[in-house]
N, C-alpha and C positions, 0 to 999 in steps of 0.2 A: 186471731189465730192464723198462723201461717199454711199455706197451701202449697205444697210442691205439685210441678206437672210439667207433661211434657208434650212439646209445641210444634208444631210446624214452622219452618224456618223459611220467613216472607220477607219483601222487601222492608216491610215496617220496621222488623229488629236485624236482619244480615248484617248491619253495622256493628249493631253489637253482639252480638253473637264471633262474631270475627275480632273483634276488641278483647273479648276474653281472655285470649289466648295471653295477649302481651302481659297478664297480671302474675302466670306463670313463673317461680324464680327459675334461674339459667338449666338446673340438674332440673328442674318438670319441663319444658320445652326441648329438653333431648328425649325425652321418652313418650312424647306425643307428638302426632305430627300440628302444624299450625289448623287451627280451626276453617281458616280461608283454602287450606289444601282440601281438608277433608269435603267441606262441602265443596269445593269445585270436584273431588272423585266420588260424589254422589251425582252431583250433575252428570257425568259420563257413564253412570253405571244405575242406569235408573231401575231397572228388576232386580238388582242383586239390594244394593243402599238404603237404608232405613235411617234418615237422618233427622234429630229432631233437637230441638233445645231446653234445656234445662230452664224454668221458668221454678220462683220464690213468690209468689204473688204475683206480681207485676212485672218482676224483673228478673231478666237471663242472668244465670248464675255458672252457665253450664253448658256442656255439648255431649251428646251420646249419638255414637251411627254403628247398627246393625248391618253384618253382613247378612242379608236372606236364604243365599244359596251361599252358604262358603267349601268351592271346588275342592280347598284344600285339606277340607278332611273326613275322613271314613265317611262317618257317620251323617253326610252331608244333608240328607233327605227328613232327619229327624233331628238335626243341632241347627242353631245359630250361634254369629259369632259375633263377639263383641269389637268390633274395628277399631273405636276412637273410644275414649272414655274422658273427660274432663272436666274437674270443677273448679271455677276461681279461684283465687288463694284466700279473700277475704270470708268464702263460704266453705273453706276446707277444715278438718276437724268435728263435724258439727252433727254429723251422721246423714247429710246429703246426699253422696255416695253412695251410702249401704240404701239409702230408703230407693235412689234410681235404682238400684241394683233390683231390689225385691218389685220395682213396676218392669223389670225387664222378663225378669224367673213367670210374674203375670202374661207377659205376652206367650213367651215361652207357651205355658201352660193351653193359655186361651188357642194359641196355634199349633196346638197337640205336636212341640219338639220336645226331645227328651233329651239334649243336652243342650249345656251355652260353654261356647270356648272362646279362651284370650288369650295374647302372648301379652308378654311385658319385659324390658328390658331387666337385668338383672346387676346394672352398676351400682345401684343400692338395694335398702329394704325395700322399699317402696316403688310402685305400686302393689309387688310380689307381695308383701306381708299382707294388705290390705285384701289382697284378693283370696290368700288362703284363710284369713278369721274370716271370711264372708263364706268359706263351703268350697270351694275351688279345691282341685287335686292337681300335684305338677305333672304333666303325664312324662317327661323325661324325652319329650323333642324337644328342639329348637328349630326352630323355621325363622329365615331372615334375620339371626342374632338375635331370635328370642323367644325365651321358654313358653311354652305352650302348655294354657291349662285348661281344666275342666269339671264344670256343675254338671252334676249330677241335678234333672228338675225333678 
C-alpha cells in the first residue's frame, strides 16, 4: 500500500528534491519557481517558510512550502499561504496534489487558521482549474502577475 507524507528537507534527499523540478515540461517551470530557489528562500526566511517534501514511500515525488506569516494579506493572523506547490510529472494526475492539499487544510485546522491562499499564474488552465475543483475561490486580486485565491478551512 502506498504512503504519502511529508518530509523534512535534509541533506540525505536536497539532491533530490532539487532534481524534481527539471522533470517539469517548459509551460509548469514558468509557473513555479525552481525547487533549489524556493528552498534557498526558506533558508532566508526561517519564521515565516514551512518547507517540506513530498515523499511516495520512499521517494520525493514533490515540493510544498507554506508561508506562516503571509504580510501580504488581510487576514494574515488567521490564513496561511501556500508559496510553492509541485509535483513531478511522472506523479502528476494521480490525485497526489489533492491528497497534499487535504494534509495542508490539516495543518491549517490543527494550527486554528481559518484561511489558505495561493496565487497562480493564469497563462493556462492549470494550476487555476486544479486549485478551484479543490474548494479554492478567485478573490479578484492579483499580486505579482497572479491571481490570488482562497480556502475557506
Amino acid at each position: 500500500m502506498s504512503k504519502l507524507s511529508l518530509q523534512l528537507i535534509t541533506d540525505e534527499n536536497l539532491t533530490q528534491v532539487i532534481k524534481l523540478s527539471d522533470t517539469l515540461s517548459e509551460y509548469q517551470k514558468g509557473c513555479v519557481a525552481p525547487n533549489m530557489y524556493s528552498i534557498a528562500e526558506a533558508y532566508v526566511n526561517p519564521g515565516n517558510a514551512w518547507p517540506r517534501a513530498i515523499y511516495l514511500n520512499d521517494q520525493p515525488i514533490g515540493f510544498v512550502m507554506l508561508s506562516l506569516t503571509p504580510d501580504e494579506i488581510e487576514e494574515k493572523d488567521k490564513s496561511y499561504y501556500l508559496w510553492r506547490f509541485m509535483i513531478a510529472a511522472d506523479y502528476q494526475g494521480k490525485g497526489y496534489g489533492k491528497a497534499v492539499l487535504d494534509f495542508i487544510v490539516e495543518k491549517c485546522k490543527t494550527d486554528h487558521k481559518d484561511f489558505l491562499y495561493t496565487s497562480c499564474e493564469m497563462k493556462g488552465d492549470m494550476p487555476y482549474q486544479f486549485y478551484l475543483k479543490y474548494g479554492f475561490i478567485d478573490t479578484g486580486v492579483v499580486a505579482y502577475g497572479e491571481e490570488v485565491l482562497k480556502l475557506n478551512i
